[in-house]
C-alpha positions as CSV (number, residue, x, y, z in Angstrom):
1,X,14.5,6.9,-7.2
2,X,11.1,5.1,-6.2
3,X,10.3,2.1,-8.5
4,X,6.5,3.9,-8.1
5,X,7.9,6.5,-10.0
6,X,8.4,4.6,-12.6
7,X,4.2,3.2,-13.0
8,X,2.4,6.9,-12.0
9,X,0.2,6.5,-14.6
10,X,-0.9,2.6,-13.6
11,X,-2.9,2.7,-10.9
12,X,-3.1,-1.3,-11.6
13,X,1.0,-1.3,-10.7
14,X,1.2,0.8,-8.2
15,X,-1.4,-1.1,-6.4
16,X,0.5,-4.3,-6.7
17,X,3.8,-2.1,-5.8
18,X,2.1,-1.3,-2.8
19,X,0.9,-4.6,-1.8
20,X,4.4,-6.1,-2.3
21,X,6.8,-3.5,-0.2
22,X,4.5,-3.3,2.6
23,X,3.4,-7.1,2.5
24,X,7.0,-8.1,1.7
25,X,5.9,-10.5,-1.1
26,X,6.6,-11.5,-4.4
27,X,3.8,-10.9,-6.8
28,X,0.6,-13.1,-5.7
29,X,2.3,-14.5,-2.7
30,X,1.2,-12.4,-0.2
31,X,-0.8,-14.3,2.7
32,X,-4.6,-12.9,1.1
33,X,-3.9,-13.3,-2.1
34,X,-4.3,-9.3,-3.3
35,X,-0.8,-8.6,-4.4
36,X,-1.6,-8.6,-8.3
37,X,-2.8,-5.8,-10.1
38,X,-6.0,-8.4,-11.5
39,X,-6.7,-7.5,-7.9
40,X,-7.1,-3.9,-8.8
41,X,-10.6,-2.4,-10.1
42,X,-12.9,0.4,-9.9
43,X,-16.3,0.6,-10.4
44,X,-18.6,3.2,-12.8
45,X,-18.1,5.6,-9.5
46,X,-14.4,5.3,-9.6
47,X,-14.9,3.5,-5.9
48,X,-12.7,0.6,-5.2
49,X,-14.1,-3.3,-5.3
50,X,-13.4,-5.3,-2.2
51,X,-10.1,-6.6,-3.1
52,X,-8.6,-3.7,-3.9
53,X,-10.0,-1.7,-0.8
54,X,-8.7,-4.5,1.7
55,X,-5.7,-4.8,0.1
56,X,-4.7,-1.1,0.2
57,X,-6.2,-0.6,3.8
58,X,-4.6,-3.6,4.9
59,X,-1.0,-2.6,3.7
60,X,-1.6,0.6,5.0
61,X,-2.3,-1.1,8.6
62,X,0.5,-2.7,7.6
63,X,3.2,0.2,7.1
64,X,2.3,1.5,10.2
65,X,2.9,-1.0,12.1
66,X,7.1,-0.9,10.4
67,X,7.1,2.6,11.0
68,X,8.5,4.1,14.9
69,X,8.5,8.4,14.1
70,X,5.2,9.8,15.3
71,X,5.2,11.9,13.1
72,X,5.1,9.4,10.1
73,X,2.7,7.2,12.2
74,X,0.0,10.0,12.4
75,X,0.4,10.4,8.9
76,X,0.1,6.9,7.9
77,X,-3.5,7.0,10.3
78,X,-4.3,9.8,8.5
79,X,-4.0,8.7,5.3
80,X,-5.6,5.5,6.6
81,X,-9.0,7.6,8.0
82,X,-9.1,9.2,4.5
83,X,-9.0,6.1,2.6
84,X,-11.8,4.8,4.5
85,X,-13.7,8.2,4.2
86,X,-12.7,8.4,0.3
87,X,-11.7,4.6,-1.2
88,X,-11.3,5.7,-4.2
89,X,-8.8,5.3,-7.3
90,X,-8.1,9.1,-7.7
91,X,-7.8,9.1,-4.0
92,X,-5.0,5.9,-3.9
93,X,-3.3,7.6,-7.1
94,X,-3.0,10.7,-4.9
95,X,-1.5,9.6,-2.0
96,X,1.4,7.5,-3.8
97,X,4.1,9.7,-4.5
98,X,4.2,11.0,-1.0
99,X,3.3,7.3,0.8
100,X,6.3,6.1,-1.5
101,X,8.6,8.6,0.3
102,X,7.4,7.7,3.4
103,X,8.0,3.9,2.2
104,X,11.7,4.5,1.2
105,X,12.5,7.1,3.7
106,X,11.6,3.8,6.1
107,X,13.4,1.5,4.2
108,X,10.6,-0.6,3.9
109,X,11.0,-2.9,1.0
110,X,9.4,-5.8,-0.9
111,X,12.6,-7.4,0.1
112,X,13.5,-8.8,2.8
113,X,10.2,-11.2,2.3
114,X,8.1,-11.4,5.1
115,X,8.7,-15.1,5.9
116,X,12.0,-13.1,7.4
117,X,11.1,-10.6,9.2
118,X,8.5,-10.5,12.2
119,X,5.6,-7.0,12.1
120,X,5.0,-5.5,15.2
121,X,1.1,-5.3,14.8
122,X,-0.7,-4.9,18.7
């Protein structure tokens, strides 16, 4: 079972659980300093601040760049061209459960951290 699971009602945790598998980071020690869910906020609009829209667009950049089924990589763009269309906290809420699928079904973890592992970003 997903730890995301586990928080589908904390958009706050899920946001930091995000940050962490794909960042492969404890909490707050990812490289920009987003992986914490005081990162996460919404304004009046439910539109995402800064942080919290660079953090998730990043990670999602991020994901697909672990990922090598083309099918899961035009998903992960699409989700990516959604968010950017949408950035929203109803609109990160519902992509979760199936992006933490995706996420296990690619065993890509929070551990190992990414000071061991290299990214294959172009």
């Amino acid at each position: 079972m997903s730890e995301f699971s586990f928080y589908q009602n904390d958009a706050a945790m899920l946001y930091e659980l995000l940050l962490r598998t794909a960042y492969h980071c404890g909490r707050g020690d990812d490289p920009f300093g987003l992986a914490n869910t005081d990162m996460y906020s919404v304004d009046e609009k439910d539109n995402l601040e800064a942080s919290a829209f660079v953090g998730i667009w990043t990670a999602l950049y991020l994901i697909k760049s672990q990922i090598n089924n083309p099918k899961d990589l035009e998903y992960i763009s699409q989700i990516r061209r959604n968010f950017e269309r949408n950035p929203t906290g109803t609109y990160f809420k519902s992509i979760i459960p199936e992006l933490s699928k995706l996420l296990e079904q690619s065993q890509i973890s929070e551990f190992p951290h990414v000071d061991s592992i290299p990214y294959n970003i172009e």
